[in-house]
Structures are given as C-alpha cells and as structure tokens.
C-alpha positions as CSV (number, residue, x, y, z in Angstrom):
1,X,-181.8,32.9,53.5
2,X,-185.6,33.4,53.1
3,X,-186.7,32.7,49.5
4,X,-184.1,30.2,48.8
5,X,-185.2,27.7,46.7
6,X,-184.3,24.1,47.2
7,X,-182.7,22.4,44.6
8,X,-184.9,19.7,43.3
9,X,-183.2,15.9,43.5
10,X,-182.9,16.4,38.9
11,X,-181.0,19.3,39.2
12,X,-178.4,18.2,41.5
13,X,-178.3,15.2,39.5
14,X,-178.0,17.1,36.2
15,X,-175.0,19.3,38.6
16,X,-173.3,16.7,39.5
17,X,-173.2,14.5,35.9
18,X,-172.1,17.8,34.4
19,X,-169.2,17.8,36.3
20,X,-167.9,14.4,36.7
21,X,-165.1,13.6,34.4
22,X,-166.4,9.7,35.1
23,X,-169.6,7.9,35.6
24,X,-171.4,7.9,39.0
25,X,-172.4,5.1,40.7
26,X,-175.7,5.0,42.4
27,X,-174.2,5.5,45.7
28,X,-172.0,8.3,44.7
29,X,-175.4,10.1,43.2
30,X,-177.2,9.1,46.2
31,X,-175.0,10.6,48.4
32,X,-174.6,13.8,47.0
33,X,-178.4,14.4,46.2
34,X,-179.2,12.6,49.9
35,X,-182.4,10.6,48.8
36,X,-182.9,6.7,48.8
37,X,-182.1,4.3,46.5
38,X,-185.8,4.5,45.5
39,X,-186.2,8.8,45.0
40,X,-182.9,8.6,42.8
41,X,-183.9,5.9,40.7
42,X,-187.0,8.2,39.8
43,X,-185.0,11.1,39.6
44,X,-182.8,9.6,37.1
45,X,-185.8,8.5,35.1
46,X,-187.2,12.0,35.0
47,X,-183.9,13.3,34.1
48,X,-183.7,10.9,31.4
49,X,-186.8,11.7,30.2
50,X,-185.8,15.7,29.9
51,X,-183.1,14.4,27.9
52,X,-184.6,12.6,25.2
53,X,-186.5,15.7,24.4
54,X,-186.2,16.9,21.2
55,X,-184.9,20.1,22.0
56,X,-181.9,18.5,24.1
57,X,-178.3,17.8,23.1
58,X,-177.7,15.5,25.5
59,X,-178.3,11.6,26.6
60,X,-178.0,10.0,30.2
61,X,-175.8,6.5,29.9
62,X,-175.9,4.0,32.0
63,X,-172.7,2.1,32.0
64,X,-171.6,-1.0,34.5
65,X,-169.5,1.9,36.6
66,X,-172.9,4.0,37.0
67,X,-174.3,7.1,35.3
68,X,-172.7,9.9,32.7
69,X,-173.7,12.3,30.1
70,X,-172.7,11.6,26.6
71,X,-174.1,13.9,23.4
72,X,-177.3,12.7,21.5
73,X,-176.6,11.4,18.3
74,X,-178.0,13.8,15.7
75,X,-175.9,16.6,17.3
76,X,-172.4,15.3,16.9
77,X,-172.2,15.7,13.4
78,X,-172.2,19.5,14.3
79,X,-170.0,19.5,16.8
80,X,-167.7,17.0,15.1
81,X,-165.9,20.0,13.2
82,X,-166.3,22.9,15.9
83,X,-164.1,20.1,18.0
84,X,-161.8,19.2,15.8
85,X,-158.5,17.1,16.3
86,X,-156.7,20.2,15.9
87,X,-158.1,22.5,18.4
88,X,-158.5,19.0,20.6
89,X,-155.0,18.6,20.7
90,X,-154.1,22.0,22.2
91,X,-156.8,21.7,24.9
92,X,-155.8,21.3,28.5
93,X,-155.5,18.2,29.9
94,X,-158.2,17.1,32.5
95,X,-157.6,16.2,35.9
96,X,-158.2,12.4,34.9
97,X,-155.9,12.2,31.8
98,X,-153.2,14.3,34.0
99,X,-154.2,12.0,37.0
100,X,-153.2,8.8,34.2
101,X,-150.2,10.4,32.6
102,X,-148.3,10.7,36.2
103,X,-149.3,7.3,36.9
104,X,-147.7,6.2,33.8
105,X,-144.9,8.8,34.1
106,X,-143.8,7.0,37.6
107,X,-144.6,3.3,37.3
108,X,-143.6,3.2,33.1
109,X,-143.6,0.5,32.1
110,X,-147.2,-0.3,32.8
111,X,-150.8,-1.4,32.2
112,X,-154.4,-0.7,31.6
113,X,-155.6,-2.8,34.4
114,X,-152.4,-1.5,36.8
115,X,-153.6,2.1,35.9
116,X,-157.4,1.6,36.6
117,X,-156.1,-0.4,39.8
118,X,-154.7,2.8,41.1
119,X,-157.5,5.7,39.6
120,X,-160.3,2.8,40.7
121,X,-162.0,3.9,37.1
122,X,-161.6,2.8,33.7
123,X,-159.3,4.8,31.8
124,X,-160.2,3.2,28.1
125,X,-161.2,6.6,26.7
126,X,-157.9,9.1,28.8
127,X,-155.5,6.3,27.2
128,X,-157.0,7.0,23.6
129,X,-156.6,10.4,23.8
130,X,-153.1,10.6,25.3
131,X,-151.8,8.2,22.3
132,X,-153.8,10.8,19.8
133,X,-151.7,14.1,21.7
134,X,-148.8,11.6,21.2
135,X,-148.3,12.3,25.2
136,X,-148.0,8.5,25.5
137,X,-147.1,5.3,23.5
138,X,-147.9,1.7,23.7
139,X,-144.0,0.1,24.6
140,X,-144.6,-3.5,24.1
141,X,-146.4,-6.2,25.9
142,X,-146.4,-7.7,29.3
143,X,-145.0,-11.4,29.8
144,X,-148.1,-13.5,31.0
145,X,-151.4,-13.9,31.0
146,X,-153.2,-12.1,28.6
147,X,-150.1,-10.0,27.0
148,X,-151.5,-6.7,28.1
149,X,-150.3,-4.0,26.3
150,X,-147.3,-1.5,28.3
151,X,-147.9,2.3,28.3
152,X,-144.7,4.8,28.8
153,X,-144.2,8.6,28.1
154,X,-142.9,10.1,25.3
155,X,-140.9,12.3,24.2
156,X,-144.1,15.3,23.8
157,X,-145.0,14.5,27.2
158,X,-140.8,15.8,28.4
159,X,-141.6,18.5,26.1
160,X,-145.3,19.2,26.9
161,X,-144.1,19.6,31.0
162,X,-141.1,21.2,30.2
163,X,-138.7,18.0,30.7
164,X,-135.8,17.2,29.4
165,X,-135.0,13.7,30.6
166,X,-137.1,11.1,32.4
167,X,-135.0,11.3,35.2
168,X,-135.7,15.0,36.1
169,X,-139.2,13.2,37.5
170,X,-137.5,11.9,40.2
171,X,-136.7,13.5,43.6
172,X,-138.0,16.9,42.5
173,X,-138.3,18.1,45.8
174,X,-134.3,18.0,46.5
C-alpha cells in the first residue's frame, strides 16, 4: 500500500504492553517488534522516557517475568473512585482470571505454584481478585513443605456460570 507508514519499534512496543494481560519478557517483545536484543532495549528506554512525562498516566515496570504497564502514581487517586469495588465486581472476567478459575474449577483442591505451573505466569494479582468477587476461596493448606495455601470454587462461581453443582463440570460434552 503506497504511503503506509511503518510502525516505529515504540509503538509496537506501546501495542503490544497495552494489550498483554501479563508482563513480556524480552524475547516475547523482541519477537513481535523483530529487532535485536540491542534496538529493543533502546526502544524500551525511549518508551520509558515518554512515560515519565508529565502529561502521561502511565509507567513502564520492569518485573523478574519482563515488561508491563502499570498507572503513575499521582493518577490513581482519581481513578481509585471511577473504579470502584462495586462497578469492579460486575466487570467481566479476563481471559487470565477465566484461564485460573477453570484451572481451579478442575484440579480443586489446589495451589499457587500448581496454577502458575500450568498458566507458566504468576497469578498473585487473578487470585486476589477472584477471592474479592468471592468466585474462589482459600480451602485449607497443603500437607508439606511450605503449607501452601488450597484454592477451590465457590458457591458464586456455580452461580456466576450458571451451575448448580460441582459435578455438572464434568463430562459436559455427553
């Protein structure tokens, strides 16, 4: 198409951390902007950079599982009442908490670490807000090392898919 702009390496990074429900590693964001290791680490500097503008809402983290966008500061006061728990609470449910809640629906009882085993992410913040929507509940503890806590459904979650027993999650298909 003649005219077509190129997308610049920053905005397919900014793309790309908009949309991810997780943080990317470097090889994730290399891959889908297609640069070296080199071109992305400036690229994420620059980004950064835009960021900590004034002007801008947001912040680029850099956590041990990669890079993510979390919301400056001085904003969330604002936000903190446009989001409330209220209106939070009748939200959908992401692909990543859904993702969570059917791995605890079929292997209940289970743990943190058996969860992010599975998803390959960490799931600290999905759990939190599934015990807030009451969706799951923390059943006990696991016999050994550690004494992780054990995650099962409730009694919302039957009611928030339309369930009325636990067993009506097996052999749906029959």
């Amino acid at each position: 198409m003649e005219g077509k702009k190129i997308l610049s390496t920053v905005a397919l990074l900014e793309a790309a951390l908009f949309l991810a429900y997780a943080p990317l590693s470097m090889e994730q964001l290399r891959q889908v902007c297609r640069v070296s290791g080199l071109e992305l680490k400036k690229a994420l500097e620059e980004l950064k950079l835009a960021l900590e503008q004034e002007d801008r809402g947001l912040v680029l983290l850099e956590r041990s599982e990669g890079y993510q966008f979390g919301t400056k500061p001085e904003v969330a006061g604002y936000l903190e009442n446009f989001f409330s728990e209220e209106d939070y609470a009748n939200a959908p449910l992401s692909q990543a908490a859904l993702e969570t809640l059917s791995i605890i629906a079929f292997k209940q009882p289970v743990t943190k670490v058996e969860i992010e085993t599975i998803r390959g992410v960490n799931v600290d913040g999905i759990l939190e807000n599934l015990l807030k929507r009451e969706l799951i509940k923390v059943s006990g503890r696991k016999a050994g090392v550690g004494r992780p806590l054990l995650y099962n459904t409730t009694s919302e979650f039957l009611h928030y898919f339309g369930l009325k027993d636990p067993a009506e999650l097996e052999n749906k298909d029959e």
